[in-house]
DRENDO-1510 file (C-alpha; in Angstrom, 1 decimal, always signed):
<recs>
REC; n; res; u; v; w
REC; 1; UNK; -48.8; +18.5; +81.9 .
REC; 2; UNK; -46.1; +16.0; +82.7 .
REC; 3; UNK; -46.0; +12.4; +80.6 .
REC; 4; UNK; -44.7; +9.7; +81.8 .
REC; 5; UNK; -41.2; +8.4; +80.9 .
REC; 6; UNK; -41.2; +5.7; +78.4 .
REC; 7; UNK; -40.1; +2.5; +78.9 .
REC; 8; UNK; -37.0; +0.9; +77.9 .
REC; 9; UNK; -37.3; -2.1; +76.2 .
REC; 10; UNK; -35.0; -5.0; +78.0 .
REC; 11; UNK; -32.5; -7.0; +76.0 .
REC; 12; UNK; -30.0; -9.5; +76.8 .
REC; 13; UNK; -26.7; -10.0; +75.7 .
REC; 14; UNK; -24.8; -12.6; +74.2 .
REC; 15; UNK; -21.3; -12.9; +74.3 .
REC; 16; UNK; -19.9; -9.3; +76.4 .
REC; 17; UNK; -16.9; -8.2; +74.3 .
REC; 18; UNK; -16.1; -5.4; +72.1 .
REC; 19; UNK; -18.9; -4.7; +70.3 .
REC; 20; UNK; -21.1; -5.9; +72.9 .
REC; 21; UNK; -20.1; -4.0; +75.3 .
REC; 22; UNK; -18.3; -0.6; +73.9 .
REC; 23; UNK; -21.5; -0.5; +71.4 .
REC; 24; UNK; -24.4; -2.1; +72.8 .
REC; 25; UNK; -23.3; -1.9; +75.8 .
REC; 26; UNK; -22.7; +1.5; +75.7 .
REC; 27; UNK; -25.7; +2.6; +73.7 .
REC; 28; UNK; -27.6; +1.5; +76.9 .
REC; 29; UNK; -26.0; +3.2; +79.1 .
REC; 30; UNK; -26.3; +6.5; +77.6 .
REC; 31; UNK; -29.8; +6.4; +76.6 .
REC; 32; UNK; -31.3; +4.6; +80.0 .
REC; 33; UNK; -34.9; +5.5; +78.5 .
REC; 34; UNK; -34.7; +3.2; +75.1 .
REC; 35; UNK; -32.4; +0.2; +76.3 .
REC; 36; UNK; -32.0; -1.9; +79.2 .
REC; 37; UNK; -29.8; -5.1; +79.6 .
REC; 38; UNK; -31.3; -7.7; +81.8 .
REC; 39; UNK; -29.3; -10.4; +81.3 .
REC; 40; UNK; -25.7; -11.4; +80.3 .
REC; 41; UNK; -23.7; -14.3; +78.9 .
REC; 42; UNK; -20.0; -14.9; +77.9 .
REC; 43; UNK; -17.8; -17.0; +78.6 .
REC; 44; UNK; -15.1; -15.1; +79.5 .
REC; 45; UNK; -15.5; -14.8; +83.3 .
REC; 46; UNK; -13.8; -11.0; +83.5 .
REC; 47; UNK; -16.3; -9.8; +80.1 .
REC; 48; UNK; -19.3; -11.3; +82.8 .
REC; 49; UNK; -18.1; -9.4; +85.6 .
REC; 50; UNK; -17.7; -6.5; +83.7 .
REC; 51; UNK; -20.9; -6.4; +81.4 .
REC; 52; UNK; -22.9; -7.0; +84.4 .
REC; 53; UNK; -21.3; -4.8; +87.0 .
REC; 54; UNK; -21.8; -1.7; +84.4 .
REC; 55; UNK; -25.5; -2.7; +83.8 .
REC; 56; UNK; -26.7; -3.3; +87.5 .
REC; 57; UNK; -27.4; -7.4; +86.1 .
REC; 58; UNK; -27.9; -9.7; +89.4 .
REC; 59; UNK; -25.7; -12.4; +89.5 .
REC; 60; UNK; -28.6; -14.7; +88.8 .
REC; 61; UNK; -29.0; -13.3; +85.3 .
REC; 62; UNK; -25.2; -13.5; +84.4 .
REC; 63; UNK; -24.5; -17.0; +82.3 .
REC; 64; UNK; -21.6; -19.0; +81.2 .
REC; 65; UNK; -23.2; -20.4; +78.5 .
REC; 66; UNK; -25.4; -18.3; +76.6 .
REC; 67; UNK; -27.7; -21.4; +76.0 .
REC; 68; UNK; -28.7; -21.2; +79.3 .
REC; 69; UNK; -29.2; -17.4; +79.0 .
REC; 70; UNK; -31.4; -18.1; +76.1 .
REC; 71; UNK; -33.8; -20.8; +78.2 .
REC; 72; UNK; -33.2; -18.4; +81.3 .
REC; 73; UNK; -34.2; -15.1; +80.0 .
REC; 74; UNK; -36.9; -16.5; +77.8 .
REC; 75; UNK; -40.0; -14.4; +77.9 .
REC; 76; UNK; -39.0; -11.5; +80.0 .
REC; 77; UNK; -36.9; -9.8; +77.7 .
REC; 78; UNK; -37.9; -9.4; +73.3 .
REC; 79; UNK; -34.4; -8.3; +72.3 .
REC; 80; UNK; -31.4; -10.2; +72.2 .
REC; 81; UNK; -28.1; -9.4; +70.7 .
REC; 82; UNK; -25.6; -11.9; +69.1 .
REC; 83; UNK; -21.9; -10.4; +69.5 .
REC; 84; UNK; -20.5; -14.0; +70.1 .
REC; 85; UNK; -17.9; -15.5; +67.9 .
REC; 86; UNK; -18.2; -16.0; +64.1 .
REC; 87; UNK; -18.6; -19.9; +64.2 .
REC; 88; UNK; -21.1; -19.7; +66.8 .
REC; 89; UNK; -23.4; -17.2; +65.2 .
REC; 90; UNK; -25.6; -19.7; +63.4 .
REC; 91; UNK; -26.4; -21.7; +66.0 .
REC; 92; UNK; -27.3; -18.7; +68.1 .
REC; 93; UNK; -29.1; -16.8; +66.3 .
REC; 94; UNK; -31.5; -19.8; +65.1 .
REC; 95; UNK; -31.9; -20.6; +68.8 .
REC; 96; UNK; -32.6; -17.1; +69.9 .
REC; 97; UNK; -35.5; -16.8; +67.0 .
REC; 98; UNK; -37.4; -20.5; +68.2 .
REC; 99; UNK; -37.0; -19.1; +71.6 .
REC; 100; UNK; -39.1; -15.8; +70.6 .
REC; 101; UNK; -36.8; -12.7; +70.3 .
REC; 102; UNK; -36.1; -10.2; +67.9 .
REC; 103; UNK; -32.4; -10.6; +67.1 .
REC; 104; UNK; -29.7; -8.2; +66.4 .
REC; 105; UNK; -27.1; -10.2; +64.6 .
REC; 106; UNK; -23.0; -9.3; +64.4 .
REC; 107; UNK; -22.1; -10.0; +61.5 .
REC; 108; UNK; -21.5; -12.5; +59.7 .
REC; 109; UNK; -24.8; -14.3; +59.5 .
REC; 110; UNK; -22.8; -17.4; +59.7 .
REC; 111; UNK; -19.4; -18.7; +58.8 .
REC; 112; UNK; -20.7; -20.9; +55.7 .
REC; 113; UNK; -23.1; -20.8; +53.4 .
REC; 114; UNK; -25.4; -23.3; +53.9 .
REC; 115; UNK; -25.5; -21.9; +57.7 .
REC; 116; UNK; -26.2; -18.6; +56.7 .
REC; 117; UNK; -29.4; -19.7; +54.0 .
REC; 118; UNK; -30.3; -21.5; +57.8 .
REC; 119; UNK; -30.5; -18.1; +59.8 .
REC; 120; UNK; -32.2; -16.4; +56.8 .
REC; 121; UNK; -34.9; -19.8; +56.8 .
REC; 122; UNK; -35.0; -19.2; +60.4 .
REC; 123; UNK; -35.6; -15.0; +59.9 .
REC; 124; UNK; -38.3; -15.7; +57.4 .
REC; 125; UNK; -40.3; -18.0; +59.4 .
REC; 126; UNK; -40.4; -16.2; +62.8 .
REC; 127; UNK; -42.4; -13.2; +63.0 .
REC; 128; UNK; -39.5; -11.1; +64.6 .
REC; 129; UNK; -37.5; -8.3; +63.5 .
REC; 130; UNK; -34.1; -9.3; +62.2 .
REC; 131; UNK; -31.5; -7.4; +62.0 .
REC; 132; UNK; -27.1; -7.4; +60.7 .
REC; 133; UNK; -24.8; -5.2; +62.1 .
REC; 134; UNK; -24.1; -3.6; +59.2 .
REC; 135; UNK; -23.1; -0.2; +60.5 .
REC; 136; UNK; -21.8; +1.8; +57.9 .
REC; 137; UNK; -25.5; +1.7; +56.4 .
REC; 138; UNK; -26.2; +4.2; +59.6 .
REC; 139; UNK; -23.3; +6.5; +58.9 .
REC; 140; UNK; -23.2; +10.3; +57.6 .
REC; 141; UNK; -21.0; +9.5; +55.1 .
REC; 142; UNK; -22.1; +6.9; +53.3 .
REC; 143; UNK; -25.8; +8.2; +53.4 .
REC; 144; UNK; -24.7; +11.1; +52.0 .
REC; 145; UNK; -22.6; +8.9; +49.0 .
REC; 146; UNK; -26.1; +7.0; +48.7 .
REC; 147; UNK; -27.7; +10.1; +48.5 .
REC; 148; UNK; -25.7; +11.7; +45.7 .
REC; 149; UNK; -25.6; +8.7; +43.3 .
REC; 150; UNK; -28.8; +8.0; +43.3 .
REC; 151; UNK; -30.2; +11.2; +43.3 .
REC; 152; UNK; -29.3; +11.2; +39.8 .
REC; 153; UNK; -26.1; +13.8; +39.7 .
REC; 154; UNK; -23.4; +10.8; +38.3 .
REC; 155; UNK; -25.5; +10.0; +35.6 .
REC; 156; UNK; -25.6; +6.1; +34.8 .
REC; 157; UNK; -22.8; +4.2; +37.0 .
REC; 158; UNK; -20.3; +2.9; +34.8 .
REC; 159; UNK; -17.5; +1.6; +37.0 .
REC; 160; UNK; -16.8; +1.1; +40.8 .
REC; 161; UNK; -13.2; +1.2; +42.3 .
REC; 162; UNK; -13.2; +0.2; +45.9 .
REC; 163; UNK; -10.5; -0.1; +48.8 .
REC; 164; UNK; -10.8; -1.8; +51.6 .
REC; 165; UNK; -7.0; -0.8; +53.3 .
REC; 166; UNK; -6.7; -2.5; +56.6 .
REC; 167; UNK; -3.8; -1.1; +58.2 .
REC; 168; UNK; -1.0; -3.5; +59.0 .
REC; 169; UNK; -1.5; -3.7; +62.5 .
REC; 170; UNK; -4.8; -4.1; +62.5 .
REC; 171; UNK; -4.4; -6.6; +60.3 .
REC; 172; UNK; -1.8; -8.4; +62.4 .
REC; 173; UNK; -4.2; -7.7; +65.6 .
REC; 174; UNK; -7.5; -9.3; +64.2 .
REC; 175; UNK; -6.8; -11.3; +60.9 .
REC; 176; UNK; -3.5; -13.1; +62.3 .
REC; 177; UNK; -3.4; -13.4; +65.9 .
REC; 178; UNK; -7.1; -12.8; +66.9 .
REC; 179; UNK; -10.6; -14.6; +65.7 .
REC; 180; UNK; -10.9; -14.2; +62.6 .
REC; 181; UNK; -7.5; -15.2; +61.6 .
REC; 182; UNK; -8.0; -19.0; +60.8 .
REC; 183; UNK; -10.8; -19.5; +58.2 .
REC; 184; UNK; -11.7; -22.8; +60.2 .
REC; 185; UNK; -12.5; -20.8; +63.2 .
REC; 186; UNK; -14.2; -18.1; +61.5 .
REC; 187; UNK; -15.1; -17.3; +58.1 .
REC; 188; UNK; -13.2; -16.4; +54.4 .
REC; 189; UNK; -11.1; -12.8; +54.7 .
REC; 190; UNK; -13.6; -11.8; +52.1 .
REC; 191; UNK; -16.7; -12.2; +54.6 .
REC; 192; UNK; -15.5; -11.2; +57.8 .
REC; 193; UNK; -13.5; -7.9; +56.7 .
REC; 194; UNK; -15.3; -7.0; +53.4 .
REC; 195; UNK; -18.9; -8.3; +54.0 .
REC; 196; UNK; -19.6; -4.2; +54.5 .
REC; 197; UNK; -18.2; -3.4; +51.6 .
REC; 198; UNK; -20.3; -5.9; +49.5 .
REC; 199; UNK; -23.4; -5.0; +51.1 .
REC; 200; UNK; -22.3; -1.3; +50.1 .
REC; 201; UNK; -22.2; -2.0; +46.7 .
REC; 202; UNK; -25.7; -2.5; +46.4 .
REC; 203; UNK; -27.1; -0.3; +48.8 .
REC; 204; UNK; -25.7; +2.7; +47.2 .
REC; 205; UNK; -25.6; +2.2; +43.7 .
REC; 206; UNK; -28.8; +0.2; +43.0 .
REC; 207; UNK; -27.0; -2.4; +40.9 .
REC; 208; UNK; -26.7; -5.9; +41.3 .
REC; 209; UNK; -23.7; -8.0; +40.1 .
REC; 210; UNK; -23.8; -10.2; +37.1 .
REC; 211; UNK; -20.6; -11.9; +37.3 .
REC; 212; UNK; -17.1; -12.2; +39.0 .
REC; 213; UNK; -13.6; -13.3; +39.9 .
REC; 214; UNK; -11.3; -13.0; +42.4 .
REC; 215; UNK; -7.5; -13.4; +43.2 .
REC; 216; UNK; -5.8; -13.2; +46.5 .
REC; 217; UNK; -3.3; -15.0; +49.0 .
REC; 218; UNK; -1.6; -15.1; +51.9 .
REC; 219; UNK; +1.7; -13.2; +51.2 .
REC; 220; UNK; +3.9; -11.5; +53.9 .
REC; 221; UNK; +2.0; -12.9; +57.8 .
REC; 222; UNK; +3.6; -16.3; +57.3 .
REC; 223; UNK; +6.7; -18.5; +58.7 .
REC; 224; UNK; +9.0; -17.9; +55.7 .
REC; 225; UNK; +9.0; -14.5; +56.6 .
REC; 226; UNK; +9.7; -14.5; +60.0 .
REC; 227; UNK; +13.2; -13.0; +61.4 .
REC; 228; UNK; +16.2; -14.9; +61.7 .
REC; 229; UNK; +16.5; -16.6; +65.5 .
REC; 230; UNK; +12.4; -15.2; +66.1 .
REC; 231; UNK; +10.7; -17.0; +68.9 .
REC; 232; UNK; +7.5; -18.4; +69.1 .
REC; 233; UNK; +6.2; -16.1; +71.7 .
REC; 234; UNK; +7.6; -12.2; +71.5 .
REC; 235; UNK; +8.5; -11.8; +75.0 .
REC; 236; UNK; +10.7; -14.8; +74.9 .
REC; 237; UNK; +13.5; -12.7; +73.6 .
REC; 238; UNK; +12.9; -11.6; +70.0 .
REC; 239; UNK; +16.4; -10.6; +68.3 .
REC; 240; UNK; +14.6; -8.3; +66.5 .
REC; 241; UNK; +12.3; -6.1; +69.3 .
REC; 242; UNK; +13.7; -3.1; +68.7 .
REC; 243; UNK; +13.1; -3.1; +64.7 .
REC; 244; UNK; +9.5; -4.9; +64.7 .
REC; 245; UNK; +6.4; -2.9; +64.7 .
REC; 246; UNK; +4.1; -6.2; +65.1 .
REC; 247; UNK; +6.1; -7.1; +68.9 .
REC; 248; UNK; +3.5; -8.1; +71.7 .
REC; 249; UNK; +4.7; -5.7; +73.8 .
REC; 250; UNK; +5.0; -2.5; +71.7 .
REC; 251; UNK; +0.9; -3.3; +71.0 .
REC; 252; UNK; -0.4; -4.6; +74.2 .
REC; 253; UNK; +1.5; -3.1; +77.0 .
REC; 254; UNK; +1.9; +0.3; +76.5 .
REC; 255; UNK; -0.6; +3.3; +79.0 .
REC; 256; UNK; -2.9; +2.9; +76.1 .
REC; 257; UNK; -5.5; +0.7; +77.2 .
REC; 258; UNK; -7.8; +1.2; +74.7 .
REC; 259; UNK; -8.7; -0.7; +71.3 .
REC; 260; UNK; -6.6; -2.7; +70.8 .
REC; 261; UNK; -4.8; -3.6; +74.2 .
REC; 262; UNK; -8.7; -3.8; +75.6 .
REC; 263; UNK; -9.6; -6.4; +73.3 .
REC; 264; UNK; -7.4; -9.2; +75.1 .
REC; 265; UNK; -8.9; -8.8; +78.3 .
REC; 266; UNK; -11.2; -7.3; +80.4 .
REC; 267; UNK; -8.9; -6.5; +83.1 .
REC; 268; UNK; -6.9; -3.5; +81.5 .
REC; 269; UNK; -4.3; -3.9; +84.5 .
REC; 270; UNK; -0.3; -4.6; +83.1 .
REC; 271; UNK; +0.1; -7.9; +85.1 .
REC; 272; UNK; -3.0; -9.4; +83.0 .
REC; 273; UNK; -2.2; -8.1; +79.7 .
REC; 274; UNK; +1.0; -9.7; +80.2 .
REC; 275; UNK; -0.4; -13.0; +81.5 .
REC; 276; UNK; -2.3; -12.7; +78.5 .
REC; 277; UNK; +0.5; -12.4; +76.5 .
REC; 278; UNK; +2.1; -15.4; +78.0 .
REC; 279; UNK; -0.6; -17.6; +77.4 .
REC; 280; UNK; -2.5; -16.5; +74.3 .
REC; 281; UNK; -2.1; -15.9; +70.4 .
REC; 282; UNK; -2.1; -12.4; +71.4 .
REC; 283; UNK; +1.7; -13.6; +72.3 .
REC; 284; UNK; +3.0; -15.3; +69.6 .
REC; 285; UNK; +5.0; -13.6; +66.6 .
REC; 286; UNK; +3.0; -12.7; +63.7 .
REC; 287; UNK; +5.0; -15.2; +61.2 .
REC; 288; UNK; +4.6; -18.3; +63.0 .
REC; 289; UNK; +0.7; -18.6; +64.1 .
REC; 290; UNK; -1.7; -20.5; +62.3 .
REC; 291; UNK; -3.6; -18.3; +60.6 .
REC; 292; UNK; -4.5; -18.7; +56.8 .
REC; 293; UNK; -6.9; -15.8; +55.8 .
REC; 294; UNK; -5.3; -14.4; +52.9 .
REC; 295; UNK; -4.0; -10.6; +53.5 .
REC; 296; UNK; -4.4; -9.4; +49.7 .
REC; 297; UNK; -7.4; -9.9; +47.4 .
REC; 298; UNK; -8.9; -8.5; +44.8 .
REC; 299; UNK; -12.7; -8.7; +42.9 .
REC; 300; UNK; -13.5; -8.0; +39.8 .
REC; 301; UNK; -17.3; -7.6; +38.6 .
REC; 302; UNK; -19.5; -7.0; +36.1 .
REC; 303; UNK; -23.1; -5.5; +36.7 .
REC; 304; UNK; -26.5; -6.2; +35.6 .
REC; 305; UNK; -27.5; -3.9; +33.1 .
REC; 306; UNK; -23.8; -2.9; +32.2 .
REC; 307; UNK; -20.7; -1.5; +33.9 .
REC; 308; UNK; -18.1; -2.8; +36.1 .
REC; 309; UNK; -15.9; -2.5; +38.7 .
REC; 310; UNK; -13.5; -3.7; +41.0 .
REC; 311; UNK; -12.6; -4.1; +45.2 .
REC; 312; UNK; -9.7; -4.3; +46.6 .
REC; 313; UNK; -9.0; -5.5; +50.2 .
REC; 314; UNK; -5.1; -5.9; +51.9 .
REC; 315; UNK; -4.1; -5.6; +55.1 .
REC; 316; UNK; -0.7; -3.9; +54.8 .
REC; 317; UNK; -1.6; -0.4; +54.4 .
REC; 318; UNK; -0.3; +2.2; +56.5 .
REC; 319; UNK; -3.6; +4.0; +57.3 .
REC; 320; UNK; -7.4; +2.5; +58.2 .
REC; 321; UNK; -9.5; +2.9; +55.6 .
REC; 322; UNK; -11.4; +2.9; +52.7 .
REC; 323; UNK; -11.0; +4.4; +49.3 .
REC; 324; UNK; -13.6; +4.9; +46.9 .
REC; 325; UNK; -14.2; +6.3; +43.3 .
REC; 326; UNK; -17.7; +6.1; +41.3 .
REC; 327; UNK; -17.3; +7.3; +37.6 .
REC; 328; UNK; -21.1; +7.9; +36.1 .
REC; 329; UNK; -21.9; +9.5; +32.8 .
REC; 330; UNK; -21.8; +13.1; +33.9 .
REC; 331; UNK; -20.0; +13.3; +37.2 .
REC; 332; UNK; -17.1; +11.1; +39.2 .
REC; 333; UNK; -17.1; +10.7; +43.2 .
REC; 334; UNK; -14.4; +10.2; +45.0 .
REC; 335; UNK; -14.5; +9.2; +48.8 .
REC; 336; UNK; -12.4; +8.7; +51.2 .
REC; 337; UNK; -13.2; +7.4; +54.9 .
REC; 338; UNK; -10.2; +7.2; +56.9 .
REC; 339; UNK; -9.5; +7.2; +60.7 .
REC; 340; UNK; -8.5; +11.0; +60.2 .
REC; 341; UNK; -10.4; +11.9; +57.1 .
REC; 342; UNK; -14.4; +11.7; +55.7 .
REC; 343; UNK; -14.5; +13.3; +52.7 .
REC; 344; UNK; -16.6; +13.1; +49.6 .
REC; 345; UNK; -16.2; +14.8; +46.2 .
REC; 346; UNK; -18.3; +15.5; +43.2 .
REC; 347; UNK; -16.8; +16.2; +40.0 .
REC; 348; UNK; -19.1; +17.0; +36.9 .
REC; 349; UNK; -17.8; +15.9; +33.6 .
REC; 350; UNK; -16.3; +18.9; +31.7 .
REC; 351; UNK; -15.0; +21.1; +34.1 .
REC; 352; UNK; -11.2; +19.4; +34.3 .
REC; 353; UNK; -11.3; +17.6; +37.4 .
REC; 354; UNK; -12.3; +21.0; +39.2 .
REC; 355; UNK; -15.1; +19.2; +41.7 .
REC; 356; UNK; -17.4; +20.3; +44.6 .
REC; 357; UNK; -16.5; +19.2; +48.5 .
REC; 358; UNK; -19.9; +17.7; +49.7 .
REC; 359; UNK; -19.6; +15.7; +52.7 .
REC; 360; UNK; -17.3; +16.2; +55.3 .
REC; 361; UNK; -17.2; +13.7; +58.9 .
REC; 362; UNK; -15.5; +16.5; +61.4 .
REC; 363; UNK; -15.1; +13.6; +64.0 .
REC; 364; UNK; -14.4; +10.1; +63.2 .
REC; 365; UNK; -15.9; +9.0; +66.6 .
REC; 366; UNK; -19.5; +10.7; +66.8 .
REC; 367; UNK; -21.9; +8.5; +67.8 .
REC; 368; UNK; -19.3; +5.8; +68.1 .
REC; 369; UNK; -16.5; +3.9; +66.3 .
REC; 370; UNK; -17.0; +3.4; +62.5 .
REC; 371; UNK; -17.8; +7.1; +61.5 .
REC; 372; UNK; -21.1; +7.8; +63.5 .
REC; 373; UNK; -23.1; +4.6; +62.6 .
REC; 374; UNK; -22.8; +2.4; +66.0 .
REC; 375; UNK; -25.9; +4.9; +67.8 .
REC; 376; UNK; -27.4; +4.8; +64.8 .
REC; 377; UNK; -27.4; +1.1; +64.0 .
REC; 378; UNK; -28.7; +0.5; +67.7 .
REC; 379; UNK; -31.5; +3.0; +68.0 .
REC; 380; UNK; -32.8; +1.4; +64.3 .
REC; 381; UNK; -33.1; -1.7; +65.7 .
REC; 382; UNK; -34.9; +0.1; +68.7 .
REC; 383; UNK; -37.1; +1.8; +66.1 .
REC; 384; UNK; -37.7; -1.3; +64.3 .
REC; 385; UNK; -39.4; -3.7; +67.1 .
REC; 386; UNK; -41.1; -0.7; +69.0 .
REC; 387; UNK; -43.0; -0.1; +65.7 .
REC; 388; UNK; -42.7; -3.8; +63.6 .
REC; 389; UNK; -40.6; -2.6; +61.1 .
REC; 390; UNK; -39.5; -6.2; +59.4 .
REC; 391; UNK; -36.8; -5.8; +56.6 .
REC; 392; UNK; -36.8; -8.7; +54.5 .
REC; 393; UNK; -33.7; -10.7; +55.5 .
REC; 394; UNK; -32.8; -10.7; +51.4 .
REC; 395; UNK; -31.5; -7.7; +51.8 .
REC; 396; UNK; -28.9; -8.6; +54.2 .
REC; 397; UNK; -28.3; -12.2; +52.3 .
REC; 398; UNK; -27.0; -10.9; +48.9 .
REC; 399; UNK; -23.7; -9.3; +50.6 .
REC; 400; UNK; -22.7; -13.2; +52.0 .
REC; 401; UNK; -23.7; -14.9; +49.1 .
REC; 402; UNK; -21.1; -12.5; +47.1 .
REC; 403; UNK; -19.0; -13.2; +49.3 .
REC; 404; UNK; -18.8; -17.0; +49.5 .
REC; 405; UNK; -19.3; -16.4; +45.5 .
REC; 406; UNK; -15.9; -14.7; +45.1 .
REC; 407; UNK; -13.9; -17.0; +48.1 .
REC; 408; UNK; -15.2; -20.0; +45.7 .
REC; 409; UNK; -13.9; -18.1; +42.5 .
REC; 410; UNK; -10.5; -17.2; +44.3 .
REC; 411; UNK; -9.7; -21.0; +45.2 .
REC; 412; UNK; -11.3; -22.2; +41.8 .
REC; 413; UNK; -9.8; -19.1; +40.0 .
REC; 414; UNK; -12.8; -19.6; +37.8 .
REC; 415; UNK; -15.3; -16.7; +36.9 .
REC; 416; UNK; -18.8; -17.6; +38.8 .
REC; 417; UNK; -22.4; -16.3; +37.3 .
REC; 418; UNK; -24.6; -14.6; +40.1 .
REC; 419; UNK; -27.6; -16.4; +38.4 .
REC; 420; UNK; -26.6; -19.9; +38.3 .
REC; 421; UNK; -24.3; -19.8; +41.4 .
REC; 422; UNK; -27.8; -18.8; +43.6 .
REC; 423; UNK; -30.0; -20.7; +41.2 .
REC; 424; UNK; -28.3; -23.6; +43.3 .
REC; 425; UNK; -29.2; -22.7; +46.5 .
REC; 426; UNK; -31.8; -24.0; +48.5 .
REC; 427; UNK; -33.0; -21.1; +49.7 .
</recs>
């Protein structure tokens, strides 16, 4: 007996760059018989061309403007996905709900708070599955940390040490020269890098936090650092090419076209990337741009119920990754998920640090970047509208309102209470 294939449900896409197309995008392709993008917006005209020439999109459903998308594609296709810039998601993602879709949101939500209670308003009113990009939820190893602690085998949780390392040139890549590296044009280093981390915290251990504060700054990516005689742009002659790891060229216009010389452009050809170059941020040394995140921070926290913790997040650390250590009242865990190793360890009290491997990630790309957890991010979403599966949007709030919590702490250096900081909200 032969069924008939099932069909895919159509989405459209807003805003065609790296997530939207290496993981959307790209999810789509590879499994034809669960997604299907219809329809296209960015307004980068090279992302159009390319987004729509992979998915077979006429050139009447490729937009400019994604409003028009929105009023375009409206009622032929239930999904959309948001992968536009941070400032813009609020704005989007409320229009995309009052036009009728389910959404599939990048994070963040939004870039402020009071935008992001509007999205979640917005969520709770429509009758539409919602859902964050929060990818590491969806990967092996942190289902299988999840797994462990609350299965019971640490005991009580007593304290949290958690690393966010962003390598140096990633840092310089995204957090100084590219979108998120101005908090005016995006959102607080604390939300855009660590907003994962936060939502972590909760997910896996149960607990909510009581209490915080927070100290950071901008140290090293700023002008009174930069070499002697250094140029505004790199390929105007640095002195100091030869010696600097962070020079345009030596990221950007090298064979390796991949993350993150694809990032600047569509086009992966060397006379655009150097165009690019010559016209962009991408460009400009790393000491004398205009960004402001801070590139060091850390977070300390108490829990509800007892126990503590801290999270650290800097961006001059000379592997990608995160560190993590959970010390319980029988057993410790200690995790680390970096570009080149997964690994999770259990050591039971009383047996002198001697512990048990648990988890190991053989490939840092299955299913995707970010450990495994892109495919798996994608086909819940999938999962979610073909069968109404509507997650409260609370449980994607608490991981922003932590983080505009401790950015307000930082610049107050004060210690804010969880219960009175939300009892303020208007949500």
């Amino acid at each position: 007996m032969r069924y008939a294939r099932a069909m895919p449900l159509e989405a459209i896409m807003l805003g065609a760059g790296n997530r939207g197309f290496d993981v959307y995008g790209k999810f789509a392709l590879e499994h034809p018989e669960q997604l299907k993008f219809v329809a296209v917006a960015d307004a980068d005209p090279s992302k159009l061309t390319r987004f729509g020439d992979a998915h077979k999109i006429p050139l009447e459903a490729r937009f400019s403007s994604w409003e028009d998308l929105i009023v375009g594609a409206h009622g032929h296709a239930p999904l959309a996905f948001v992968c536009l810039p941070d400032a813009l998601h609020e704005t989007a993602a409320i229009k995309t709900l009052e036009a009728g879709f389910h959404l599939m949101l990048e994070k963040p939500v939004a870039s402020t708070l009071a935008g992001t209670l509007k999205v979640a308003k917005a969520a709770r009113d429509s009758e539409k599955v919602v859902m964050l990009g929060y990818v590491l939820r969806f990967t092996p190893f942190f289902q299988t940390v999840r797994e462990v602690v609350q299965s019971g085998q640490l005991g009580e949780v007593v304290t949290v040490s958690w690393r966010e390392n962003v390598s140096s040139l990633h840092m310089a890549h995204s957090f100084v020269r590219g979108n998120w590296g101005n908090t005016q044009r995006s959102s607080p280093m604390i939300l855009a890098k660590c907003s994962h981390d936060l939502d972590l915290l909760g997910w896996l251990t149960g607990k909510q936090i009581a209490s915080l504060s927070s100290f950071g700054n901008l140290q090293y990516f700023k002008v009174s650092n930069a070499p002697e005689g250094s140029p505004e742009r790199c390929l105007d002659g640095c002195p100091v090419e030869d010696s600097c790891i962070y020079h345009a060229a030596k990221i950007y216009l090298t064979d390796n076209t991949d993350w993150p010389a694809s990032t600047i452009s569509a086009d992966p050809s060397l006379k655009v990337r150097r165009r690019v170059l010559e016209t962009s941020n991408y460009g400009r040394c790393v000491y004398r741009m205009d960004n402001d995140v801070v590139d060091n921070q850390v977070v300390a926290f108490n829990f509800e119920g007892g126990g503590s913790g801290t999270l650290t997040m800097h961006g001059l650390s000379a592997q990608e990754g995160r560190t993590i250590r959970i010390d319980g009242t029988k057993a410790s865990l200690r995790a680390v998920f970096n570009d080149g190793l997964y690994e999770i360890k259990l050591e039971p009290h009383g047996l002198g640090g001697r512990g048990e491997l648990i988890g190991m990630l053989e490939s840092a790309t299955a299913g995707g970047r970010h450990g495994g957890g892109d495919d798996g991010l994608t086909a819940a979403f999938i999962d979610a509208v073909n069968n109404h599966k509507r997650e409260p949007i609370s449980s994607y709030l608490t991981s922003h309102i932590l983080a505009f919590a401790i950015e307000q702490a930082r610049l107050e250096n004060s210690v804010i209470h969880l219960t009175e900081f939300k009892s303020k909200l208007e949500f």
